[in-house]
C-alpha positions in Angstrom: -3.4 -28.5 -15.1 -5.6 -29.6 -18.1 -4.0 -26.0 -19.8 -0.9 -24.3 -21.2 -0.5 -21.5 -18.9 2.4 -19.9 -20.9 -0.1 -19.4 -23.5 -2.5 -18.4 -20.7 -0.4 -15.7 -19.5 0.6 -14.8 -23.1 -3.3 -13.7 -24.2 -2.7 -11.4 -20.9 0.7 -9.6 -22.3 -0.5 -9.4 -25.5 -3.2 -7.4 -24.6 -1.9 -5.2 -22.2 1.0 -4.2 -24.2 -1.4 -3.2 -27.1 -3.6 -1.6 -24.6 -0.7 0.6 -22.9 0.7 1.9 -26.4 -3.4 3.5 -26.5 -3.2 4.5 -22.2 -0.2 6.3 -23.7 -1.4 8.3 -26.0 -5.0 9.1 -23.9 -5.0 12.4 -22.6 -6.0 14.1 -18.9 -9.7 15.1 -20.1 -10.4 10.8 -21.3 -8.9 9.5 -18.6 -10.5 11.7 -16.5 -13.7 10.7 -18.1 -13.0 7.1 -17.7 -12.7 7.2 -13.9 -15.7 9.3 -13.2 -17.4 6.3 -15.5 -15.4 3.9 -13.7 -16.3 5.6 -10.1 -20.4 6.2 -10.9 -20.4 2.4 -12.1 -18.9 0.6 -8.9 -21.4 3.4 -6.8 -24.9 1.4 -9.5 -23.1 -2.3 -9.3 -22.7 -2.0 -5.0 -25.0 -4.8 -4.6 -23.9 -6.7 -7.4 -20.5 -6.6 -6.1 -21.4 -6.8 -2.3 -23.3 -10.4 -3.5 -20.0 -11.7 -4.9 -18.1 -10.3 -1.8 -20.7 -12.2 0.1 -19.3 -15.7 -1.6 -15.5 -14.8 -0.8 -16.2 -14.2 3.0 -18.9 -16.9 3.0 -15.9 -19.2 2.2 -13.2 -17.3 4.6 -15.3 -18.1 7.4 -15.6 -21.6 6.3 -12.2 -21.6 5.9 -12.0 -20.5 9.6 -10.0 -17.2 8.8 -9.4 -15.3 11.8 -11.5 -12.1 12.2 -9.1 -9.4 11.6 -8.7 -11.0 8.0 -12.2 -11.4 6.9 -12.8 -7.6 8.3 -10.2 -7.3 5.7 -11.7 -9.3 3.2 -15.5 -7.7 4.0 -16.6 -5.1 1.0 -19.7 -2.9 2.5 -21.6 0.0 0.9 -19.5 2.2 2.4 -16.2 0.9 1.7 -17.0 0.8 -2.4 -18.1 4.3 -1.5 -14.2 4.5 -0.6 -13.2 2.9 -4.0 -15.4 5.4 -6.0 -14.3 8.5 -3.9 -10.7 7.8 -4.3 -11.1 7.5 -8.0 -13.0 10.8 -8.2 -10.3 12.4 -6.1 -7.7 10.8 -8.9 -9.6 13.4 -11.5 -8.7 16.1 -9.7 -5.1 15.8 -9.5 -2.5 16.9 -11.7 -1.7 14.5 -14.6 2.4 13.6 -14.1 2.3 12.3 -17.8 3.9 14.9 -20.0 5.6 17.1 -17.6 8.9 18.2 -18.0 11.4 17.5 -15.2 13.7 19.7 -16.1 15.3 21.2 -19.9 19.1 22.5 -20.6 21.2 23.4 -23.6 24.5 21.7 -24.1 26.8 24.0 -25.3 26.6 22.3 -29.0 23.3 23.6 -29.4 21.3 20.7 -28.2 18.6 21.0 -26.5 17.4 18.3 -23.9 14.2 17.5 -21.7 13.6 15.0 -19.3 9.6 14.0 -19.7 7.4 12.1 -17.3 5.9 8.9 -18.8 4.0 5.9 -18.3 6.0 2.9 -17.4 3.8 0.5 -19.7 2.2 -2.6 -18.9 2.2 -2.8 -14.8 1.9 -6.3 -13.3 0.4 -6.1 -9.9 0.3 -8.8 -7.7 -1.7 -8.7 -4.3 -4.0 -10.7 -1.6 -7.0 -10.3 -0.1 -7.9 -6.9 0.3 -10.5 -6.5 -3.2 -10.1 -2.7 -2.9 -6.3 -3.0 -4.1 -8.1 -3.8 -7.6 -10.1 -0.5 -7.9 -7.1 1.3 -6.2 -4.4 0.2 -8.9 -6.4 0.2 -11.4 -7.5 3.8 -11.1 -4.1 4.7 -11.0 -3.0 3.0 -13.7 -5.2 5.0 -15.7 -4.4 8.0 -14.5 -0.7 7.5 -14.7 -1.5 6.3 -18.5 0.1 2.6 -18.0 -2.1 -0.8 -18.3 -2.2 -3.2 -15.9 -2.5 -7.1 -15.4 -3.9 -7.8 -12.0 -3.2 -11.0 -10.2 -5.2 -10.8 -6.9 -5.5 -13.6 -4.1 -8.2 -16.6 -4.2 -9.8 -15.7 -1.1 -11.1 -12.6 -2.6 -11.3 -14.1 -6.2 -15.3 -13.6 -6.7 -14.9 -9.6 -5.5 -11.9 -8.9 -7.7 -14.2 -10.5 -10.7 -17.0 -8.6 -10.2 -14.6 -4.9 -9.6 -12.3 -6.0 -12.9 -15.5 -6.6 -14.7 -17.5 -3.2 -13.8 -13.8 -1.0 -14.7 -13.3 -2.8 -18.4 -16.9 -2.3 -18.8 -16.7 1.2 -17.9 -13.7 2.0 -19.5 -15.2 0.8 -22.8 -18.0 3.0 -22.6 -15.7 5.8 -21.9 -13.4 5.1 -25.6 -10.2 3.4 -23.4 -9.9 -0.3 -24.1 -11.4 -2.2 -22.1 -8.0 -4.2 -21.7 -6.3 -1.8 -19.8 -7.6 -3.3 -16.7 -7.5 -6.9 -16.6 -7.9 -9.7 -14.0 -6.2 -12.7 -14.0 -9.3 -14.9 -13.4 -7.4 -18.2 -11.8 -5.4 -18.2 -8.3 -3.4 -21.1 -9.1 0.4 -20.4 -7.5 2.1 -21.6 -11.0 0.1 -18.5 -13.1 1.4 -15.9 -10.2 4.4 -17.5 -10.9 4.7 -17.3 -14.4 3.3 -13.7 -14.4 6.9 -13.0 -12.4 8.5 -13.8 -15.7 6.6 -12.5 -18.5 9.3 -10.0 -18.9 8.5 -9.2 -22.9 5.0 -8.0 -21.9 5.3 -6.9 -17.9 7.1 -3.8 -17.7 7.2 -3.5 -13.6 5.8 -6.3 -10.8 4.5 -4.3 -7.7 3.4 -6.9 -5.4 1.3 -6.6 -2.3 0.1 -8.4 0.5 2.5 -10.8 3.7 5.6 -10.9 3.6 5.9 -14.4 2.5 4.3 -13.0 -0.6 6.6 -9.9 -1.0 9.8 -12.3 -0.4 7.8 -14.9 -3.0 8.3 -11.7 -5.7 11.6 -10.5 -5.1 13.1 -14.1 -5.1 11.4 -15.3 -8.1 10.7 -12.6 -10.1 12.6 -12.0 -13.4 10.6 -9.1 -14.4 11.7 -5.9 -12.1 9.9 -5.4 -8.6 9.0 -2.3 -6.9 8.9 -3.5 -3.4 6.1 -2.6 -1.0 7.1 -3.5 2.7 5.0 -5.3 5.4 4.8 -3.2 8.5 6.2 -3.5 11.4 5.0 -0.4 13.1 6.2 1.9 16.4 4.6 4.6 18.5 7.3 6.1 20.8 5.7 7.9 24.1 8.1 10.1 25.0 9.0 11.7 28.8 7.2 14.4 28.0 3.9 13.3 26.0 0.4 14.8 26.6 -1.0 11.8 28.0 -4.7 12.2 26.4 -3.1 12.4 23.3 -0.8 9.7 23.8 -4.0 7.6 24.5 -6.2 9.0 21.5 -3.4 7.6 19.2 -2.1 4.6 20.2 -5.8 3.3 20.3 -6.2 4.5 17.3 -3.4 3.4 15.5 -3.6 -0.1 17.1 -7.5 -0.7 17.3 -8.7 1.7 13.7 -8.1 -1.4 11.5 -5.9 -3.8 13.1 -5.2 -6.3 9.9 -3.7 -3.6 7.7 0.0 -3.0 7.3 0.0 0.9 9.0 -1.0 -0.6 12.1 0.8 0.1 15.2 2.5 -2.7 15.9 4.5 -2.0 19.2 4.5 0.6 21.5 7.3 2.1 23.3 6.6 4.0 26.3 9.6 5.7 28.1 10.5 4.8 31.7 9.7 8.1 33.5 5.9 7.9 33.1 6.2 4.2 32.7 3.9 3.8 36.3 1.5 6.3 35.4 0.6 5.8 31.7 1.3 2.2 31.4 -1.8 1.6 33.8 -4.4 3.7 31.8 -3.5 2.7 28.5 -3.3 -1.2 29.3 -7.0 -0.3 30.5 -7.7 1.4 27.6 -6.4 -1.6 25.0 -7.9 -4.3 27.1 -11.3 -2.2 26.5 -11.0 -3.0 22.9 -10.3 -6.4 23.5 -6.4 -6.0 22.8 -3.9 -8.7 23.8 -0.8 -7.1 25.5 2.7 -8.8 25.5 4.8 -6.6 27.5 8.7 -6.5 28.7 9.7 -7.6 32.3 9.2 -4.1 33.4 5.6 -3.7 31.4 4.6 -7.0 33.5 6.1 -5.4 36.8 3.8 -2.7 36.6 0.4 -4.3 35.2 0.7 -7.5 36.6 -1.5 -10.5 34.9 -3.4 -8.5 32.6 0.0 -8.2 30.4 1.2 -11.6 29.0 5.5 -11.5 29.0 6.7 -11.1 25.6 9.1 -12.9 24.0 12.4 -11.6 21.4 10.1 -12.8 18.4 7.0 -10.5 19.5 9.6 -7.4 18.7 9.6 -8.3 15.1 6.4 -9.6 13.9 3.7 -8.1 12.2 0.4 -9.3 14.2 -2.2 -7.7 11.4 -4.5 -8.5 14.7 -5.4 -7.1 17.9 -2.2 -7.6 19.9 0.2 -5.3 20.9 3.8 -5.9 21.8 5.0 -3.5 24.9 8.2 -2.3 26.0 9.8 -0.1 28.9 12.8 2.2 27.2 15.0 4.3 29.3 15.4 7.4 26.5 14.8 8.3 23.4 18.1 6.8 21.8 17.0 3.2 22.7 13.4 3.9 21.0 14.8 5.0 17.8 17.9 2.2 18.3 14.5 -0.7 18.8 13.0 0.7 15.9 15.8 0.9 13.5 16.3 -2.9 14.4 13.3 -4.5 14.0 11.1 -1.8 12.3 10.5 -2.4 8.8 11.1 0.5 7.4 7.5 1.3 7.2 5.9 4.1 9.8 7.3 5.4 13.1 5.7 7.6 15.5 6.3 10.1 18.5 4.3 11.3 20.9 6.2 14.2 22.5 5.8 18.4 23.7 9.8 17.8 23.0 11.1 19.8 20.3 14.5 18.8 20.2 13.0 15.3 21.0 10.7 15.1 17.9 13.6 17.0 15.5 15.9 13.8 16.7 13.4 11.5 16.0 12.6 12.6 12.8 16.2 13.1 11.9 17.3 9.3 12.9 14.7 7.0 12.5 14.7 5.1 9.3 11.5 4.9 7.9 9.2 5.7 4.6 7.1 7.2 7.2 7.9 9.1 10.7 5.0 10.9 12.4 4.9 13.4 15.0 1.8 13.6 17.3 -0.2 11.7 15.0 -1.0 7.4 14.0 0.5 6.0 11.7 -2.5 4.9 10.2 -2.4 8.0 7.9 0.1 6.0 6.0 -2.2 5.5 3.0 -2.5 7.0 -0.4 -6.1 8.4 0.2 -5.0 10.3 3.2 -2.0 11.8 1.5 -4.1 13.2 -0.8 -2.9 11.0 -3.8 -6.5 9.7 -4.1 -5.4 6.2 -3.6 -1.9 4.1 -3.5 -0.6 0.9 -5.4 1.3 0.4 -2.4 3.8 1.6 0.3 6.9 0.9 -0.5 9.7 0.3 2.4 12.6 0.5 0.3 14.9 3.1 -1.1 14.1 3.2 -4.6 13.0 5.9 -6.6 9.3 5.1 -5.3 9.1 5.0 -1.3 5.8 5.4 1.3 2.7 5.9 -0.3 3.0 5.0 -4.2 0.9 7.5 -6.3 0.9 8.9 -9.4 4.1 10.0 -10.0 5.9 6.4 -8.7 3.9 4.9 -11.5 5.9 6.7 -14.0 9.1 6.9 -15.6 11.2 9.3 -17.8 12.4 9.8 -21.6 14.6 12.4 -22.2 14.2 14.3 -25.6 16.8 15.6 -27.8 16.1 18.4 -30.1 19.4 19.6 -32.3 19.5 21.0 -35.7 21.8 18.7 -37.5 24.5 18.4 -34.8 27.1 15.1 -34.9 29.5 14.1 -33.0 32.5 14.1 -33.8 
């Protein structure tokens, strides 16, 4: 490379650590300000930013990406709608920074409160979907940090012309522009040396495959929040209202195949196995899903199922195929989603009481549903007005990542001239 990218990357720090001591400081009514700016500027650039979108998938398809991705790539009026909305819902909701956790009085006289704060300087690290860079930057400004965005170089022209339109905005609002910025080359070593610019980088979320997400965690120096690829369950239980059990399993499978709350497998149990399985292989083959079914799944709809095999239990397709097995009970659903879930979102379909209270109680997710897809696993839907992530592990920050996740604490000490002695 005809550059120094540690002094690259440096520029970069440098800036969003002198931008996030400002985020700090900015109260609920500016940055509240800022994303209404933000929001009412991506709603006047939609067709500047649907003409750069237009390059990236012009050059997916080129690049013979399947479908599923380029759906995911694809930035329409509607969906920067989406990204505007989301921010706009941000202003609405209570600002985390500032709030005390909780207060007590030592018995010395001190008196002690554990604040809310922002974390700093965020380093975010994602692929192709562009709207990751309106939704993480909006709530990096809520949740007062700055943030240093890294985003994949299929969608590199999109996540330009988004970066640009948010410093521009937040400019013309009085935050610095530098809050948001966009690292604006998709070579592997910058990603790489992002991961270890631990003086300016407070946290690294990344998101995207799992070979990215392992990419992070392995070679990361500065600390990673972890979000999780999904390998997702629906579990029709004995006793499921079969219209509803097909309104959501073609939902969560068919909605938006390519994203990580898709429905991955699907787990029907054995005593309605000859009834249901018929209709709802119907019903997937309808929307042009590929079904890869257990022996028993393969006994019952013949060729239109093609036999699965061990790996099809634990990948994530992010495409319109389906993996489908027979269970005899409940405790062997939740015991095939324990092992190969991901710790993501898990679903029943049940009129079972005691059935849904189990599954709720046993299954290890971020996420477990009853009589509803799992696509609701999403920041916007949760009310948070959008996510940086979902997060599959057991850190302080798990599921849906809003505005609280992106914060951290300082406890304050207030005494009147104690020491210790």
């Amino acid at each position: 490379m005809d550059f120094n990218i540690e002094s690259y990357l440096l520029e970069y720090g440098k800036k969003a650590k002198k931008a996030a001591f400002a985020m700090a400081q900015a109260g609920t009514e500016l940055k509240n300000k800022a994303l209404a700016t933000v929001a009412d500027a991506l709603i006047k650039n939609t067709e500047y930013i649907i003409a750069e979108n237009d390059k990236d998938i012009a050059e997916a398809v080129n690049n013979g990406i399947r479908p599923a991705m380029v759906d995911r790539l694809k930035l329409t009026a509607e969906r920067i709608a989406g990204m505007a909305e989301g921010l706009v819902q941000l202003c609405a909701l209570p600002d985390p920074v500032g709030e005390t956790i909780e207060g007590f009085k030592r018995p010395n006289g001190l008196e002690i409160l554990k604040k809310r704060v922002p974390i700093g300087v965020l380093g975010i690290i994602f692929e192709s979907r562009p709207n990751v860079t309106a939704d993480a930057a909006g709530l990096c400004i809520k949740s007062g940090n700055a943030c240093i965005l890294r985003g994949g170089k299929e969608a590199i022209h999109s996540n330009l012309a988004i970066a640009s339109v948010f410093s521009k905005a937040l400019a013309e609002a009085g935050l610095p522009a530098d809050a948001v910025q966009l690292i604006d080359k998709t070579d592997r070593e910058i990603a790489t040396g992002l991961m270890r610019l631990n003086k300016y980088v407070d946290v690294l979320i990344p998101r995207g495959g799992a070979g990215l997400i392992r990419s992070v965690v392995e070679n990361s120096t500065v600390p990673v929040i972890q979000t999780g690829t999904g390998n997702c369950h629906t579990y029709i239980d004995a006793s499921a209202d079969f219209d509803m059990a097909k309104k959501i399993v073609i939902n969560a499978k068919t909605q938006r195949p390519s994203v990580c709350n898709a429905m991955e497998t699907l787990l029907v149990h054995k005593d309605i196995a000859k009834d249901f399985l018929p209709a709802i292989c119907a019903a997937l083959k309808e929307k042009a899903v590929e079904i890869r079914g257990c022996d028993e799944t393969v006994g019952i709809c013949g060729d239109s199922v093609v036999k699965a095999e061990q790996s099809d239990w634990e990948t994530e397709y992010n495409d319109l195929i389906l993996a489908l097995k027979v269970v005899d009970n409940i405790d062997q659903a939740i015991a095939h989603i324990n092992e190969y879930g991901t710790g993501h979102s898990e679903a029943i379909v049940t009129s079972s009481f005691s059935a849904a209270e189990q599954f709720k109680r046993e299954v290890d997710a971020a996420c477990v549903y009853v009589n509803a897809s799992t696509r609701f696993t999403d920041g916007f839907e949760f009310g948070f007005g959008a996510e940086i992530g979902i997060s599959n592990q057991k850190l302080h920050a798990r599921g849906p990542m809003g505005l609280k996740e992106l914060t951290t604490v300082k406890y304050v000490i207030s005494g009147d001239g104690q020491c210790r002695g």
